[in-house]
N, C-alpha and C positions, 0 to 999 in steps of 0.2 A: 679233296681229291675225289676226283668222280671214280663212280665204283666197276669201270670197264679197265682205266689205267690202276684201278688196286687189285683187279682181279691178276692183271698180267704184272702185277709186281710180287704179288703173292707164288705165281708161278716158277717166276724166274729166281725169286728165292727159294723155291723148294728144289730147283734143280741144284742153287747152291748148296744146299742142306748135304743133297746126295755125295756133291762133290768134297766138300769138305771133312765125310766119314773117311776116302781115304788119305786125306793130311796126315790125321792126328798118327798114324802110325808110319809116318814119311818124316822124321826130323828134317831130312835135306830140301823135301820138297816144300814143306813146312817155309824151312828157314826162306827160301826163294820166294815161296809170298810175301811172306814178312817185308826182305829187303825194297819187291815191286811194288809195296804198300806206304811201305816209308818214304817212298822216293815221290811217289804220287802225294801222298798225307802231306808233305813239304810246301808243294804247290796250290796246295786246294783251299778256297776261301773258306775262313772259319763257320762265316755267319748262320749259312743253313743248316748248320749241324746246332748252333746254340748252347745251350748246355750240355748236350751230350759233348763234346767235341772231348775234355778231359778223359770221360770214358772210352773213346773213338782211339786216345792215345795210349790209355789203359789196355785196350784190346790189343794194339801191337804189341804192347811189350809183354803181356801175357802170352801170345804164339813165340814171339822170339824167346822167352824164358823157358818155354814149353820145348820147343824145339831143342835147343842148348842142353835139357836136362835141369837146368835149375830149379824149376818150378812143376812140383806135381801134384801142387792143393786141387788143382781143376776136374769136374769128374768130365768123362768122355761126350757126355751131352751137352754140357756149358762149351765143349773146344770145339762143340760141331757148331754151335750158335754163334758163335764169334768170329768161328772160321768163317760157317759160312756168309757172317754181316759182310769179314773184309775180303770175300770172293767177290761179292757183289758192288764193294765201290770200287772195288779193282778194274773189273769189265767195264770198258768206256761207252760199250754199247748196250747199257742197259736198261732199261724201260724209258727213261729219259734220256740221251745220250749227255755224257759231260762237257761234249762242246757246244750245247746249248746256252747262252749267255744266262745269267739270273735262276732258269731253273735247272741245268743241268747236274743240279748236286740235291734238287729236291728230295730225289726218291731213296738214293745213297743216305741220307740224313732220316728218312723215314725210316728205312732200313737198322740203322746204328742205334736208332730210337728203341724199332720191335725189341732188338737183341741188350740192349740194355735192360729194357724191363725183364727179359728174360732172364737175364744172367747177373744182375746188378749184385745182388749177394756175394756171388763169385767174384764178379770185380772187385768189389770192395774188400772182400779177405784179401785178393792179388796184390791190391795197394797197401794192406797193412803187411804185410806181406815183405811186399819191396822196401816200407822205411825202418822194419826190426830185421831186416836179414843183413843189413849193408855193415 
């Protein structure tokens, strides 16, 4: 990735950063991403996400657990990183648009990428999480 389109992907995730501090304390507006996130996640080709994509699925249902009250292993900086991965594949217009054929989900998957490395701890308590809570 040439380092003009990582500068302005860098950007445009720190604007999601901003945006996603006021989620965590919006259950409803929360919840509203969530479902704009699923509905998209539904449709989106797996491939460019690669192994994250598990985590990518991790991440929704960690904001909808969150949201609902279920779930409050999360500390408030791991929901702003998560929030703000799935603000950003959310926005169709962003740094790559996603009706770009082939790379329109590059930078989305780079994205899901940062925040996994960021929060993978957190995930993975979330998923032990979801199989001893049921």
């Amino acid at each position: 990735m040439d380092s003009a389109l990582k500068e302005r992907m860098e950007a445009e995730f720190a604007k999601a950063v901003k945006s996603a501090k006021s989620y965590v304390e919006n259950p409803q507006r929360l919840r509203g991403l969530f479902e704009e996130a699923a509905k998209q996640a539904a449709a989106m080709p797996k491939e460019p996400f690669a192994e994250t994509w598990a985590y990518f699925q991790a991440m929704l249902r960690l904001i909808r657990a969150y949201a609902d009250g279920t779930y409050i292993g999360a500390s408030e900086s791991t929901l702003v990183v998560v929030i703000a991965a799935i603000i950003y594949v959310v926005n169709p217009l962003d740094v790559i648009p996603d009706a770009l054929p082939a790379l329109g989900y590059l930078d989305d998957a780079t994205v899901i990428a940062l925040a996994v490395r960021r929060s993978r701890q957190a995930l993975d308590d979330f998923m032990v999480w979801e199989t001893t809570a049921r």
